[in-house]
TIPABA-184530 format. One record per residue (C-alpha): residue number from 0; x negated, y, z negated. Coordinates in pm, 1 decimal. Example, Ala and Ser with C-alpha at 12.3 -4.5 7.8 and 13.67 -1.06 7.14 Angstrom:
+-------+----------+----------+----------+
| fimar |       xx |       yy |       zz |
+-------+----------+----------+----------+
|     0 |  -1230.0 |   -450.0 |   -780.0 |
|     1 |  -1367.0 |   -106.0 |   -714.0 |
+-------+----------+----------+----------+
//
This chain:
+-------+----------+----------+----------+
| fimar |       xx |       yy |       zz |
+-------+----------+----------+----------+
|     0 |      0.0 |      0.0 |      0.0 |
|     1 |   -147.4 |    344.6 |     99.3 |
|     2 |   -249.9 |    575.4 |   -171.4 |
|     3 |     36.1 |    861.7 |   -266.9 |
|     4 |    -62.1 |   1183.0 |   -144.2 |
|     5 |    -60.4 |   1462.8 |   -427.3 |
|     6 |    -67.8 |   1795.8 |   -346.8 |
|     7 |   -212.8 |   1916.0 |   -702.4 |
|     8 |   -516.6 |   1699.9 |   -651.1 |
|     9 |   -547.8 |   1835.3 |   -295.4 |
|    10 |   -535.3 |   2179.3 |   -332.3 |
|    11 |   -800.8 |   2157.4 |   -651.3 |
|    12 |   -936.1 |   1845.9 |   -765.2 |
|    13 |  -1078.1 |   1789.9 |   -361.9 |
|    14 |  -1291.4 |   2119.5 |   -410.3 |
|    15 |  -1438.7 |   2038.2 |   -770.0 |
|    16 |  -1536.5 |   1713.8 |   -608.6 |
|    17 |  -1701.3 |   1858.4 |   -263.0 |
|    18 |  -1897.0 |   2071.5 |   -531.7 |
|    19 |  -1716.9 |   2398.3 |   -500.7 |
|    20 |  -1574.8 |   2349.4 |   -881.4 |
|    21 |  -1753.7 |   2695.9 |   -932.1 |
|    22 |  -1659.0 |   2926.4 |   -685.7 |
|    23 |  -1311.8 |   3129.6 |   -752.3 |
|    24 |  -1013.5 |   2937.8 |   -718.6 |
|    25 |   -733.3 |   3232.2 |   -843.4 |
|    26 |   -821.8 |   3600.3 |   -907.0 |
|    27 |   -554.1 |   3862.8 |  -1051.1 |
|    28 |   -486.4 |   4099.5 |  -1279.1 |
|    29 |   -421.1 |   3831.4 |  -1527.7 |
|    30 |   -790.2 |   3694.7 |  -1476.2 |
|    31 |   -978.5 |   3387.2 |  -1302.1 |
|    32 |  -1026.4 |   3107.8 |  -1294.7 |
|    33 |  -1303.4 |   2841.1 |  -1096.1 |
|    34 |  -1168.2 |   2521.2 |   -937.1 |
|    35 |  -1295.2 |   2343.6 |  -1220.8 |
|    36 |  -1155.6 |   2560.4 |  -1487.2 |
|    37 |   -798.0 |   2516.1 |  -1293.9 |
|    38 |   -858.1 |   2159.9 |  -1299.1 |
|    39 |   -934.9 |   2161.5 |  -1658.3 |
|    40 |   -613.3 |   2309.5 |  -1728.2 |
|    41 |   -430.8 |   2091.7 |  -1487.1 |
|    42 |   -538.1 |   1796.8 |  -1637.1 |
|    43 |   -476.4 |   1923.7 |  -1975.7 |
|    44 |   -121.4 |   2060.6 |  -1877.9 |
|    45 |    -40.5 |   1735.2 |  -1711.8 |
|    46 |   -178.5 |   1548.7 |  -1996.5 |
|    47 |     92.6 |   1765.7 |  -2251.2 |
|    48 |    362.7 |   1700.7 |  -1991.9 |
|    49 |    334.3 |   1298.0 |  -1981.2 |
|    50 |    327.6 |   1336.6 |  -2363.0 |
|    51 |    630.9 |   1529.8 |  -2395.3 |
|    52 |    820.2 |   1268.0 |  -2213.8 |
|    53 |    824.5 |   1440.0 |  -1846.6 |
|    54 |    889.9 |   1210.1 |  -1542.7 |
|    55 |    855.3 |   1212.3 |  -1178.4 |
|    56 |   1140.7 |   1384.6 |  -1055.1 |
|    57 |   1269.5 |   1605.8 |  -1381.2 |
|    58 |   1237.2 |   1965.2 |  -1346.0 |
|    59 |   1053.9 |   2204.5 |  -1590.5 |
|    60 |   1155.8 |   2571.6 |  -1524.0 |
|    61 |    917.7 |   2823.4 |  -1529.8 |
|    62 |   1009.7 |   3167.2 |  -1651.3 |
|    63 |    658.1 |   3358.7 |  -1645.8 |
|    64 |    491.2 |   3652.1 |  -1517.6 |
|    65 |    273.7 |   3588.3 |  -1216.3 |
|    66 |    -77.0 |   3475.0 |  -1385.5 |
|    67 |   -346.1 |   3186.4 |  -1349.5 |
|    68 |   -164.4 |   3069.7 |  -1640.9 |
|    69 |    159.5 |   2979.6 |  -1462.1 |
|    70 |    -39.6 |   2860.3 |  -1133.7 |
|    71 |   -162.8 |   2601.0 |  -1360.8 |
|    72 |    161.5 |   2511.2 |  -1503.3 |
|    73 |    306.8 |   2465.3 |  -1175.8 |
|    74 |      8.6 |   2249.8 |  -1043.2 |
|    75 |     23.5 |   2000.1 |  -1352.2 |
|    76 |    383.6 |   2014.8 |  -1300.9 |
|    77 |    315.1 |   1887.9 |   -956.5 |
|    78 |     61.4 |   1643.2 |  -1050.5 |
|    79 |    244.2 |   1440.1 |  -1249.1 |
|    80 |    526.1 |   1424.4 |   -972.7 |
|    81 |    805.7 |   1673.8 |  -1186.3 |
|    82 |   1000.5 |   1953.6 |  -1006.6 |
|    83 |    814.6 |   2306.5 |  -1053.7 |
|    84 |   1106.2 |   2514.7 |  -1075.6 |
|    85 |    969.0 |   2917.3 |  -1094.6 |
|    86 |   1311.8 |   3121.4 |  -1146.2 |
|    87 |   1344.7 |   3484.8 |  -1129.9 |
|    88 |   1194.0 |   3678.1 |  -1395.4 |
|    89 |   1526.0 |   3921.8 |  -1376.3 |
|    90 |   1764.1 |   3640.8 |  -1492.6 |
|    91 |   1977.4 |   3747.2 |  -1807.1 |
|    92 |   2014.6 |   3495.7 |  -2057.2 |
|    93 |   2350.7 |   3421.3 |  -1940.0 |
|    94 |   2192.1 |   3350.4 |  -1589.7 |
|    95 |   1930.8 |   3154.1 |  -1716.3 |
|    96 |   2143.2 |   2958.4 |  -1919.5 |
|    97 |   2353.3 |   2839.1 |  -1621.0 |
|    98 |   2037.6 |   2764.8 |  -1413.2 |
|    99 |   1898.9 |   2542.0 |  -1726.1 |
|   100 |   2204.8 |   2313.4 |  -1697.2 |
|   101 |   2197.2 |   2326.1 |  -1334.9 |
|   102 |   1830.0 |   2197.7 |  -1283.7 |
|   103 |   1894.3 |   1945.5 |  -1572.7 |
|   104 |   1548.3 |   2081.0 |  -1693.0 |
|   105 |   1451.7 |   1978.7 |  -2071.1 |
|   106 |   1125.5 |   2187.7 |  -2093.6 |
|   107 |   1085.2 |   2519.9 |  -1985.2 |
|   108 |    758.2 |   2724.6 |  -1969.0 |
|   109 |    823.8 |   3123.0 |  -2082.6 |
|   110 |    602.8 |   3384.4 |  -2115.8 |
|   111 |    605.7 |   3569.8 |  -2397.1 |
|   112 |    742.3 |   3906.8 |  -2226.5 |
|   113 |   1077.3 |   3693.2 |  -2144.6 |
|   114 |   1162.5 |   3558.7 |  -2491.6 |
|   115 |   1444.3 |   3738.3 |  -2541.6 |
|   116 |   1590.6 |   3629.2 |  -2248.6 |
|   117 |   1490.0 |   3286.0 |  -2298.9 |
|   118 |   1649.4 |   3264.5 |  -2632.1 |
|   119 |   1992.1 |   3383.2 |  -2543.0 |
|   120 |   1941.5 |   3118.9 |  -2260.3 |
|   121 |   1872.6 |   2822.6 |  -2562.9 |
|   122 |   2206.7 |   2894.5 |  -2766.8 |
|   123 |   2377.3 |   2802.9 |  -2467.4 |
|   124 |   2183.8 |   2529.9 |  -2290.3 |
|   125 |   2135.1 |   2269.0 |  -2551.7 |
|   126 |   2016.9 |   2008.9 |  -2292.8 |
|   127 |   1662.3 |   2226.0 |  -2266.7 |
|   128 |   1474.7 |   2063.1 |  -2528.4 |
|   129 |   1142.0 |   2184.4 |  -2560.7 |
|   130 |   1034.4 |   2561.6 |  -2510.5 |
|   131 |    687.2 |   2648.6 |  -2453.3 |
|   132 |    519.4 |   3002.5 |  -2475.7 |
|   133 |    166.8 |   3085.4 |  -2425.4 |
|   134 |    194.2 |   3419.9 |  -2655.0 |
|   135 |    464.3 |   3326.2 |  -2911.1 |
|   136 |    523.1 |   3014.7 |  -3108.2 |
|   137 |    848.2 |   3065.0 |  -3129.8 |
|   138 |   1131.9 |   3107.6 |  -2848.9 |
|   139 |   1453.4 |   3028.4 |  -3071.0 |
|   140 |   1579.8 |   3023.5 |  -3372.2 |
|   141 |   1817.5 |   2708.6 |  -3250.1 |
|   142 |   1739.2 |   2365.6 |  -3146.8 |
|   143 |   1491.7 |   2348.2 |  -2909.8 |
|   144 |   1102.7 |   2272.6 |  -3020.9 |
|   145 |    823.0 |   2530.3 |  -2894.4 |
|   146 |    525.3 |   2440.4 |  -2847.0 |
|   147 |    193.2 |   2711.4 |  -2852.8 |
|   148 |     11.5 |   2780.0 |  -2530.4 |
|   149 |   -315.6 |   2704.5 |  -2697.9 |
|   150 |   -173.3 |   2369.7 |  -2824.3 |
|   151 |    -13.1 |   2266.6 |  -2486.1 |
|   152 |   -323.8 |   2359.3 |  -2272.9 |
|   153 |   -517.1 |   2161.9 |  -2503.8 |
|   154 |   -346.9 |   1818.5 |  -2471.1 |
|   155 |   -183.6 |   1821.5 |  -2801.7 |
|   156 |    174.1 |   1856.4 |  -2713.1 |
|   157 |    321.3 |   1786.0 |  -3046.8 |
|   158 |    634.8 |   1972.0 |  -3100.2 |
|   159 |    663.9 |   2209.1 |  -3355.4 |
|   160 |   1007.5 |   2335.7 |  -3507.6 |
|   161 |   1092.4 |   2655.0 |  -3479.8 |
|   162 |   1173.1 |   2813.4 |  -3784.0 |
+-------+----------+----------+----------+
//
């Protein structure tokens, strides 16, 4: 049986290993990152993903600012064979909410700078378990778990209550 093509390992891991890991793989405001660093990450994200419970096919929703960061996210999301589902950083709660139990998504990525929105969104979609935040540990004062950016990136993807 032929090997699965996977776009995450194509569009970094295939540099890192022709020995361009060091040259720029994502430059913005919100900083840079090498091939390998973004591999690092993916790795790590994917790794925090699997243990989290996140299978080929589910959707994680990303609501997030335009950054390395969220690059990264959607990569690992990708590499693991999940939906990347980047919504509209405009969305009200309300909005949000509705999209949540569209998608079926049980983790969603936010960055900090959308919490509010993102918490509105968690009183009314129950099904989205698990809230993660790279700048705030916590998202809601309901249900759902959040788990730390530092924590996530890291591999240990251990949910933490809010509250």
């Amino acid at each position: 049986m032929p090997e699965l093509f996977n776009a995450s390992s194509y569009l970094v891991d295939r540099h890192v290993d022709e020995g361009r890991g060091d040259r720029g793989a994502v430059t913005g405001p919100a900083g840079t990152l090498s091939y390998a660093e973004l591999a690092a990450q993916v790795r790590s994200l994917a790794a925090g993903l699997r243990e989290l419970g996140i299978r080929p096919e589910e959707r994680v929703v990303m609501v997030a600012s335009d950054s390395p960061g969220l690059l990264a996210v959607i990569l690992a999301v990708m590499r693991i064979g999940a939906v990347a589902v980047p919504v509209n950083t405009m969305l009200t709660g309300t909005e949000l909410a509705e999209l949540l139990q569209d998608t079926r998504a049980r983790v969603a990525f936010v960055s900090g700078e959308f919490a509010a929105a993102a918490a509105a969104a968690a009183a009314a979609a129950p099904s989205c378990a698990t809230w993660w935040s790279p700048r705030r540990p916590r998202v809601s004062q309901r249900s759902p778990t959040a788990l730390t950016w530092p924590r996530f990136r890291h591999g240990s993807a251990s949910p933490r209550s809010p509250g």
